[in-house]
N, C-alpha and C positions, 0 to 999 in steps of 0.2 A: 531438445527434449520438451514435454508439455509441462505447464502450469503445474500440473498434479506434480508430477517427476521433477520438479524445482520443491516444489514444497515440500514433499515427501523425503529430497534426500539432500536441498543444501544447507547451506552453514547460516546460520541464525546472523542475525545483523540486525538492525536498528535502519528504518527512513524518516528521514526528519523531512516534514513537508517543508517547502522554503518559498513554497507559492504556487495558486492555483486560480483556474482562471473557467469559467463554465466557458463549452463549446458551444452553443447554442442550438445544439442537437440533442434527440433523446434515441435510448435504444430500442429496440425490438418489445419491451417491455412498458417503456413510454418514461422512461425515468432520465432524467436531464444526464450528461455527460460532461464532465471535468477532465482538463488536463493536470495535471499535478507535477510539479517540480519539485526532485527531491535528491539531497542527498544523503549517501552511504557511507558512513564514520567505518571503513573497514578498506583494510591496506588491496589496493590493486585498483579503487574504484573512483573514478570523475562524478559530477552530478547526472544522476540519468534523470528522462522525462519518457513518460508514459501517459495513458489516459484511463481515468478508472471513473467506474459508476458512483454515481451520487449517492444510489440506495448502499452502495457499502461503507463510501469517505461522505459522512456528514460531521457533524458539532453537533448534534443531538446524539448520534448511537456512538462517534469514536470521536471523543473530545481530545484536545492537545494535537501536536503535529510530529509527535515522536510515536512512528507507529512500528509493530515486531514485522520481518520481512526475513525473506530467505534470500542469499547471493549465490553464485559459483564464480568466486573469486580467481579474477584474472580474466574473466568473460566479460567483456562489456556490456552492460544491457541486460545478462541474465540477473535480474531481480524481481521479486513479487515480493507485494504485501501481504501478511498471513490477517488479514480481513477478521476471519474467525479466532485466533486468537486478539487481534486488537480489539475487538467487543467484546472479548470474555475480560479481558483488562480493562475495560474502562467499565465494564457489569459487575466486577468483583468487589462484592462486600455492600453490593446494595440492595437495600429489601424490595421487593415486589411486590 
């Protein structure tokens, strides 16, 4: 399934980053790339590793390392972080 179809229909979960390491490359957009190591506090799941854009995992727009993320538990590997909900959590309740 895509990205979309992960986020759209699996099971909420929590990733806690547990370390990250810039790749030394950027994307198509020109924005640096990070690996991130992270584990999933939810029954079926090892630590998975992926790589995700800077412009979405900063310490300016999504402070802490406890980020919201969708699973399909029992799949290995299927996880995404819900990006747009962790900024709207770390935006909440602050004025503009």
């Amino acid at each position: 399934g895509s990205a979309a179809e992960l986020l759209a229909t699996g099971t909420a979960a929590r990733a806690i980053i547990i370390q990250s390491q810039p790749l030394g490359v950027r994307n198509q957009a020109g924005v640096d790339m990070y690996a991130l190591m992270v584990t999933i506090p939810c029954d079926g799941f090892a630590p998975s590793r992926w790589e995700s854009r800077a412009a979405e995992w900063s310490a300016a727009a999504v402070p802490g390392p406890n980020l919201p993320a969708k699973v399909r538990p029992g799949k290995q590997g299927q996880v995404i972080v819900d990006w747009e909900a962790a900024v709207a959590e770390a935006t909440r309740g602050v004025a503009n």
